[in-house]
N, C-alpha and C positions, 0 to 999 in steps of 0.2 A: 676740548681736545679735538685734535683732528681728526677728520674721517680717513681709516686709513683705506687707500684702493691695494688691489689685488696687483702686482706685476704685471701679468699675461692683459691686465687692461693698461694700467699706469705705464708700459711698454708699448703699445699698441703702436703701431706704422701710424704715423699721419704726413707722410709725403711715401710718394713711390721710388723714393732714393732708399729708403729707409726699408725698403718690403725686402726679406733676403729670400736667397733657393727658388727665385719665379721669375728669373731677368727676360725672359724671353716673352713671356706675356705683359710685364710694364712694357715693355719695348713699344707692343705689337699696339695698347689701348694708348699712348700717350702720340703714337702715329698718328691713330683714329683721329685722337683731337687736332695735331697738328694739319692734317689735310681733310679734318673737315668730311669725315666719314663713319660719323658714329651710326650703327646700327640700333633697331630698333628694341632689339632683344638679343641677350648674353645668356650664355652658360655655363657657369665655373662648376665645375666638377673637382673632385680629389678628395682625400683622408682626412682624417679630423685632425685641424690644427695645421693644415697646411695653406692656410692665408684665403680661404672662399671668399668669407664674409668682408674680410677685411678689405680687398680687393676690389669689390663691390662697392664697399664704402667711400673710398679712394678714389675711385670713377665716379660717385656719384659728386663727391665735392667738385673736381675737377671740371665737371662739367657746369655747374650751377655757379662755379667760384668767379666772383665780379673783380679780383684783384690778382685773376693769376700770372706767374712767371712767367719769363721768356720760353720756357721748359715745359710749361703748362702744367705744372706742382700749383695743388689749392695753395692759397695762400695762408691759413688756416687763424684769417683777423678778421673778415667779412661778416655780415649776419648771417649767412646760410653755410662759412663752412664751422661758424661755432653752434650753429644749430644741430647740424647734421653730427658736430663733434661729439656733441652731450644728448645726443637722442630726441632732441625734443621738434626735429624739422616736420614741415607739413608739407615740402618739397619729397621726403623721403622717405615711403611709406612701408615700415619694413614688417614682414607680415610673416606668422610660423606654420609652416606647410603642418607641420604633427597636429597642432591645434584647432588651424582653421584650415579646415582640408574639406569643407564641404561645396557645395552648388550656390548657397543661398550666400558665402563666405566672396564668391568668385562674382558674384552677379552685384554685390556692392563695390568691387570695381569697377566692373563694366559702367554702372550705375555713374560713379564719381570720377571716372577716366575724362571725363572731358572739363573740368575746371581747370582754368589757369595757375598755373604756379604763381607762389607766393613773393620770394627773393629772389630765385632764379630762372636762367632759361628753361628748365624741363620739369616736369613732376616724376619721380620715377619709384618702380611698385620693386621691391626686396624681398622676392619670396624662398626664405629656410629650406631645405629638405622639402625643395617641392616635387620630390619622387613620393612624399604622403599624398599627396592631393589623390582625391577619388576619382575615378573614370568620369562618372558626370561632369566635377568641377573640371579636368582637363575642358573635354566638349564644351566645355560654357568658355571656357576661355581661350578657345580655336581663333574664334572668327573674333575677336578683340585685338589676339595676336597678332594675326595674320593682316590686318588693319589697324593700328592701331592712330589715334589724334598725332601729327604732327611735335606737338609738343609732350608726347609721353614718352618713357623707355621703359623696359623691363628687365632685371636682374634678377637672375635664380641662381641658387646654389643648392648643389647636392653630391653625397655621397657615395648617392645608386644610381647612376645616370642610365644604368641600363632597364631602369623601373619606370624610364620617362620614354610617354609612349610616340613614337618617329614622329609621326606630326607636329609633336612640339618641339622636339629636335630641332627638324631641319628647318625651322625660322627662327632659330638662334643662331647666333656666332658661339661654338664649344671652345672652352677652353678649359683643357685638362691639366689639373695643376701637379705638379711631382712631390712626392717629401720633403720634405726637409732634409738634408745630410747631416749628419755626424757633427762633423767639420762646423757647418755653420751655425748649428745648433749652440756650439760650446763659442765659438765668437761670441754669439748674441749673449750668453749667459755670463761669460765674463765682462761681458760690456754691461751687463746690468747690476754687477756684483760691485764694480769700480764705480758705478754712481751711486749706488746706495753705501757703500764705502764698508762693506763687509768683508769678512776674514776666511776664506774658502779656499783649501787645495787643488792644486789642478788634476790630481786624480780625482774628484767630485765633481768635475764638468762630464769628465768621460763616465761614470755612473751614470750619471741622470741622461747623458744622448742617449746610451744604451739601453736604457729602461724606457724612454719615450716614444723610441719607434718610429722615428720623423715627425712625430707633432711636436711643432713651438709650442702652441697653447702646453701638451701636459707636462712638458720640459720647463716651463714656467712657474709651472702650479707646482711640481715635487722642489727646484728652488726653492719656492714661497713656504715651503715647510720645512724645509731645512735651516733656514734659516728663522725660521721661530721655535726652531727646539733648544737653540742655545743660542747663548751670547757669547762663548768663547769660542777661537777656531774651528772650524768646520774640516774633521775629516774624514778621509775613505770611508778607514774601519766605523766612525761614527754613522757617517752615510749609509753605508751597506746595512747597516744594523737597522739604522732607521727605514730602510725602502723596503726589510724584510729580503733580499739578494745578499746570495754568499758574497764574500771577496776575491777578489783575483787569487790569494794564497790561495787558496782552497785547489784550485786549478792547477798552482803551478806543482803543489805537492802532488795529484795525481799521475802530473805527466814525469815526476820521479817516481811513485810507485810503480810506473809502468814501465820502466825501465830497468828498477830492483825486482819486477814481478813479482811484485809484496802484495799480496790480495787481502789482508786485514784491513788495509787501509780503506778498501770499500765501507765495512763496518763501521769505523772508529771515526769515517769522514761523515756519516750520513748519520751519527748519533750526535754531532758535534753541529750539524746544520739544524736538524731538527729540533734539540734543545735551543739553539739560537733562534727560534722562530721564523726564519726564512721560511719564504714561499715557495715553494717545492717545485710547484709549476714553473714559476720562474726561472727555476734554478737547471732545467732542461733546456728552457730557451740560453741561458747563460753558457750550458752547455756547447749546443749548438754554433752559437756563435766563438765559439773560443776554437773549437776543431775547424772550422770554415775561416778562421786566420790562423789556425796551422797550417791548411794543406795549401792558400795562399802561400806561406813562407816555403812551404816545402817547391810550392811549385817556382817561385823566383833563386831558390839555391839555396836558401839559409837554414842553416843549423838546426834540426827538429828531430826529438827521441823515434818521431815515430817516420813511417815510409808514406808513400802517395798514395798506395792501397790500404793501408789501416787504415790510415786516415777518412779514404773515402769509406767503407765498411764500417768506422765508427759513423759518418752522417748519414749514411743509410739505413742504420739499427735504430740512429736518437730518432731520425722522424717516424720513421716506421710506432716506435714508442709513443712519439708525443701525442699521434693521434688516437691513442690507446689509453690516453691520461683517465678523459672522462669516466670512463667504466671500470677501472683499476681497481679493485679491494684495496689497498696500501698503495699509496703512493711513495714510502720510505723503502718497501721491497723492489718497488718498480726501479728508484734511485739507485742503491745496492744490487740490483742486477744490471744495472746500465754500466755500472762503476767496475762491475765482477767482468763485464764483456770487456771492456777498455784495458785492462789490468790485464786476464789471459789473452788477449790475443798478442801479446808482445812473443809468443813461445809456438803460433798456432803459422801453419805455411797454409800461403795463399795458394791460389791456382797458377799464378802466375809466379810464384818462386818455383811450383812446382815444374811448370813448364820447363823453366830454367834449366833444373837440378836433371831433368831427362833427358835434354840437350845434350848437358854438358855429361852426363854419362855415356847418351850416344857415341859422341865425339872418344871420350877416353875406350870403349868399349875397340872401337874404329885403331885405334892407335896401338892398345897394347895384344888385340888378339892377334893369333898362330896366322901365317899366310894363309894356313885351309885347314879346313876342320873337317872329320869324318862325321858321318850320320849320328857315330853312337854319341858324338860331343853336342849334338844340337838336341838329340832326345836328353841329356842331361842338365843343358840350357830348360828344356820346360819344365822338367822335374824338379829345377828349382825352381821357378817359380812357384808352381803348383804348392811345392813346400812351402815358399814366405808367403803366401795368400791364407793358409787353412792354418799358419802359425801367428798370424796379425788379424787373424779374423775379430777378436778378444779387444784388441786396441783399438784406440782414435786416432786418427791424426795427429790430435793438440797433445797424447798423452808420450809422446815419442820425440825426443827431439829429431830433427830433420838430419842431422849431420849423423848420429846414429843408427837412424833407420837406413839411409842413404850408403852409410859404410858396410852395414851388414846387407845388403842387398846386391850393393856391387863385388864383397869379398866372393861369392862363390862365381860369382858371372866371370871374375878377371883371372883367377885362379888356372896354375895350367894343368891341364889332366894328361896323366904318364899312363902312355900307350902301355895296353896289355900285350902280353906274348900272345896270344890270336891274332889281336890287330897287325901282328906285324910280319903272324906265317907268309899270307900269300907274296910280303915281297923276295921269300927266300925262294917262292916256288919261279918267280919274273929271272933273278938273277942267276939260279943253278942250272935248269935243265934250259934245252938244246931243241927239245922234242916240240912234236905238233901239239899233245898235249902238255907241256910246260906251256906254252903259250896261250892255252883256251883262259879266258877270263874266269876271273874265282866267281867260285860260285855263294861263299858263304858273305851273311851281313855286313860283317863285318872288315871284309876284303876287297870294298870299295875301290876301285882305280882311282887317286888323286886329280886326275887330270877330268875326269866325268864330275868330277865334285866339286861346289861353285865355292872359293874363298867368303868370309865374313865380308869382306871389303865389296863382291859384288854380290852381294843377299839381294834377292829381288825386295822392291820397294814392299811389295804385299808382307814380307816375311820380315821385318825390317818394321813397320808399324806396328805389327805383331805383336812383336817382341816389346815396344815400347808401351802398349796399350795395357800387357799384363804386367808389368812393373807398376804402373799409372793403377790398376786397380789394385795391387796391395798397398801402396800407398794412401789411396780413398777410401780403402775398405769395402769393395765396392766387387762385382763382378760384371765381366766383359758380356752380351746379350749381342747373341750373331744371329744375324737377318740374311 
């Protein structure tokens, strides 16, 4: 029977037409060769599964390769780039920094740097995660570097390029490699699924990019299991179950409870995930990602139950949480309170509606009051407040709808007050008498001269914040603190 190989190798780039998500670095290394500017040491850096090693490989045939293209692609017929293809080259000596990370490890190169290559031009050394290597073995392999034989090169690859200490840096060429995207994650995997001549929905490509994180390699490897749990069709729901991650339903039902402000649904959703055996943790990251292409949609115009500030308020809560995961008692409480936030705040006013709703009271307050108002009407103005602040002391925010609170706040402010028979003596005293005293100014509170009295419409700005700042704390629940 045949040995079966793994995809993520049975795939594996062997031309650099073939490498995807890194065009800017083939570019950069197929130049080198074209003009004859290969350096003596490289450094690929990036995530796991974003093409290091492979890369490496790639240059290394390309160089050593005795039949390459016009293009300068190995040709991959030659003895050294089928050596190098199957591991077994003595031109390419690939070496694991985690393993051999010592002095004695570094000084049998030094030691063997100067022999001839075998099939090709260069002998070249491949060291893993040479961010393991130990401070001595750096030192031992400075002055190798920094000179090294004519016909040598050196290739490293690592993860933690900031653990490689600047001496060795800067006698490399870095090159830092990006993720993989989305997008080309799910090409490569349908392109792998139509030669192996398998049966996979294309909701199943979009699971596994999402679950991989920019690595090809682990986008490979969840394939390669999916595709040995069955022989029949391959789908979503089958998918999701097997990678342990909800389903999209899951999501889209939330963002209709959020909109019926159905809060069981928290419950009934998170007893339904956890009997499914879903990975909990994941199902945060899942989260995550699904509100960050809401507020996406929201911000290009498209149709979304929730606003730009929920939206942003929900991804501020989920990370806030995620990094809270580790140390959590219940991770299914944790779910169910994340699910309980999501759900009430379709009912809860932001700061910024709030702002709004003050405004726009302003404004109505500006339009329907009296030309001018007496003293006793402004001491009346804070007595209601005074009154909705020490009568909302009891409530929340969330527990009030806005458009109620908002209406009972504005009925007594808009409301007109009928002048008492005091208020209105001293004008009988202006229009009757004749005399020196009819003319003296009243003397009583509330016999104000209209004309000494400044309209609503020119309230000094001081008195005018005032007034919006105590509206603004029965609303918050909150009290005004004067400095």
């Amino acid at each position: 029977m045949k040995t079966y190989q793994a995809i993520a190798r049975a795939f594996r780039p062997q031309k650099f037409s073939q490498v995807i998500g890194q065009e800017p670095v083939v570019k950069t290394l197929l130049s080198a060769i074209a003009l004859n500017r290969v350096s003596h040491a490289y450094l690929f850096s990036g995530g796991r599964g974003s093409g290091k090693t492979t890369l490496a490989r790639l240059f290394a045939k390309a160089l050593n390769c005795s039949s390459s293209s016009s293009d300068f692609e190995p040709c991959n017929n030659c003895p050294s780039c089928k050596e190098i293809a199957t591991g077994i080259s003595l031109d390419l000596i690939e070496i694991d920094g985690a393993s051999s990370r010592g002095i004695d490890d570094i000084r049998q190169i030094n030691e063997t740097i100067g022999y001839s290559p075998t099939h090709g031009s260069y002998k070249i050394y491949l060291i893993d995660e040479v961010h393991m290597l130990t401070k001595e073995a750096f030192n031992a392999l400075l002055k190798t570097l920094e000179e090294p034989p004519p016909k040598a090169k050196f290739f490293f690859a690592t993860t933690e390029p900031h653990k490689i200490p600047d001496t060795i840096k800067s006698r490399c060429q870095h090159f830092p490699l990006k993720r993989i995207s989305e997008e080309n994650i799910i090409k490569k995997l349908q392109r792998v699924v139509k030669e192996l001549g398998g049966s996979v929905e294309n909701a199943v490509f979009d699971l596994i990019a999402q679950r991989a994180e920019g690595s090809l390699r682990d986008a490979e490897g969840l394939l390669d299991q999916l595709l040995s749990s069955s022989q029949e069709m391959l789908t979503a729901e089958k998918a999701a179950l097997f990678l342990g991650i909800a389903p999209g339903s899951i999501f889209d039902a939330l963002d209709k409870a959020f909109t019926e402000d159905r809060l069981v649904f928290a419950f009934d959703a998170v007893q339904q995930i956890t009997e499914s055996g879903c990975d909990l943790t994941a199902i945060f990251e899942q989260l995550l990602q699904h509100f960050r292409k809401t507020l996406h949609k929201i911000l290009c115009k498209d149709p979304s139950p929730y606003t730009d500030c929920q939206a942003l308020l929900i991804l501020e809560y989920l990370l806030k949480t995620q990094s809270e995961l580790k140390n959590a008692i219940s991770l299914p409480l944790k779910l169910e309170a994340a699910f309980l936030f999501i759900i009430h705040l379709h009912k809860k006013m932001t700061l910024e509606q709030l702002v709004a709703r003050l405004e726009t009271l302003e404004q109505n307050l500006l339009k329907t009051a009296a030309p001018s108002k007496t003293a006793t009407q402004n001491i009346s103005q804070q007595q209601t407040f005074t009154q909705l602040k020490s009568d909302s002391k009891a409530q929340t925010i969330t527990s009030i709808k806005p458009e109620a609170s908002l209406s009972a706040a504005v009925a007594p402010l808009t409301a007109p007050i009928a002048p008492s028979k005091d208020s209105l003596a001293p004008a009988k005293t202006v229009t009757t008498a004749a005399s020196k005293d009819s003319l003296a100014p009243p003397k009583t509170a509330t016999a104000v001269n209209t004309k000494d009295q400044p309209s609503l419409s020119k309230t000094s700005d001081k008195q005018r914040i005032e007034t919006l700042l105590q509206f603004a704390a029965v609303e918050l629940e909150g009290t005004i603190k004067r400095h």
